[in-house]
C-alpha positions in Angstrom: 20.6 -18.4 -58.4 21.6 -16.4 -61.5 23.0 -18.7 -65.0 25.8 -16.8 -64.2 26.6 -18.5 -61.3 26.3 -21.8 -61.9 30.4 -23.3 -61.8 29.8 -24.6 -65.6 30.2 -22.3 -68.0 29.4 -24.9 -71.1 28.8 -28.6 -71.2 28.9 -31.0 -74.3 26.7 -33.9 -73.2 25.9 -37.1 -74.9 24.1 -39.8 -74.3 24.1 -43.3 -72.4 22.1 -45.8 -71.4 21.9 -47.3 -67.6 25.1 -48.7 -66.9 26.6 -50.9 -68.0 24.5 -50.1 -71.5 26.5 -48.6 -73.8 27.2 -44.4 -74.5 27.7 -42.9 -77.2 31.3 -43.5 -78.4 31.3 -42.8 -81.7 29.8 -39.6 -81.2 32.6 -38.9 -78.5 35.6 -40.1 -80.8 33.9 -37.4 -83.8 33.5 -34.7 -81.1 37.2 -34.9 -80.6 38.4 -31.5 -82.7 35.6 -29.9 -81.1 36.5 -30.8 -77.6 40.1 -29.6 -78.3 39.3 -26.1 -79.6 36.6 -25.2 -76.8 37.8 -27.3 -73.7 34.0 -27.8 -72.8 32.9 -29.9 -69.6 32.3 -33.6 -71.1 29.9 -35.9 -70.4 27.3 -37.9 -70.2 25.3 -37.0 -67.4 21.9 -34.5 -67.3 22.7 -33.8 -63.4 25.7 -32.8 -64.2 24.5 -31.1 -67.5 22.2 -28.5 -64.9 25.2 -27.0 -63.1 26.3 -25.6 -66.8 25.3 -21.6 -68.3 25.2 -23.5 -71.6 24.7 -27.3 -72.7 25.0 -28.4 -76.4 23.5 -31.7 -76.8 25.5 -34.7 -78.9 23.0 -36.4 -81.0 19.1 -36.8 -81.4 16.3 -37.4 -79.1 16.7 -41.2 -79.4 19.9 -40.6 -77.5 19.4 -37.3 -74.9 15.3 -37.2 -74.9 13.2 -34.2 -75.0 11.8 -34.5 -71.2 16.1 -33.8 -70.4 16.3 -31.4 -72.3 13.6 -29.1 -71.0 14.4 -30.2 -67.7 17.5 -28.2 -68.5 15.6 -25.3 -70.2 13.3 -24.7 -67.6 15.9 -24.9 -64.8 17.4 -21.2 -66.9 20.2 -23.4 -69.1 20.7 -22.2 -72.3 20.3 -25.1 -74.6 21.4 -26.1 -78.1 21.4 -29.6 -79.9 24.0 -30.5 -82.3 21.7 -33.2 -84.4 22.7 -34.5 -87.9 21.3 -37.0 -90.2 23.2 -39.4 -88.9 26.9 -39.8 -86.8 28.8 -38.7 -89.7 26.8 -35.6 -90.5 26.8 -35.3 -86.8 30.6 -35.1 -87.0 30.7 -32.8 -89.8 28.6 -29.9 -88.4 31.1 -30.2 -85.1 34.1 -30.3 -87.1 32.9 -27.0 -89.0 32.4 -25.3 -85.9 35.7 -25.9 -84.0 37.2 -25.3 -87.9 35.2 -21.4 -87.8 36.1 -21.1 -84.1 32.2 -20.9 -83.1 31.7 -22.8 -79.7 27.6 -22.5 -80.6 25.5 -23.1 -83.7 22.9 -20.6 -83.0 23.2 -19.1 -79.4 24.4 -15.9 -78.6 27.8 -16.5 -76.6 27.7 -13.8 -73.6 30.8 -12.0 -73.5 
């Protein structure tokens, strides 16, 4: 099956830890200007993450590992991390891009 049929066309995904562990709110709560310009797919789920064209990850590999995300670059997703210095910076670079109107930091949004 083609990326261009998978039923997800982008997916913001953040991580969590085994229920009931905790997820990661604050990162959530800073993606919020984000969320409301490009109406992606949230959550916090890699399953769910591999039915998506295109999944920006929320957030270092402490939270979403490496192991997940080639799992979703090998099944043909087109993967970006959004990754600051800390939840703040974090915040910043997602705020910039809602604020330029660019869903992606460096990949090429298909038409």
């Amino acid at each position: 099956s083609g990326a261009d049929e998978r039923p997800v066309y982008h997916y913001l995904l953040f991580w969590q830890h085994p229920h009931p562990g905790p997820v990661a709110s604050i990162d959530l709560r800073n993606a919020q200007p984000y969320i409301e310009r490009f109406r992606p797919t949230v959550g916090f789920s890699v399953e769910e993450a591999l039915q998506a064209r295109y999944v920006t990850i929320v957030g270092g590999a402490v939270g979403v590992n490496g192991q997940d995300e080639d799992r979703l670059r090998q099944a043909g997703v087109q993967v970006e991390r959004i990754d600051g210095k800390d939840e703040a910076d974090t915040a910043r670079l997602l705020r910039e891009l809602a604020q330029k109107g660019q869903r992606f930091q460096h990949l090429i949004e298909e038409p």
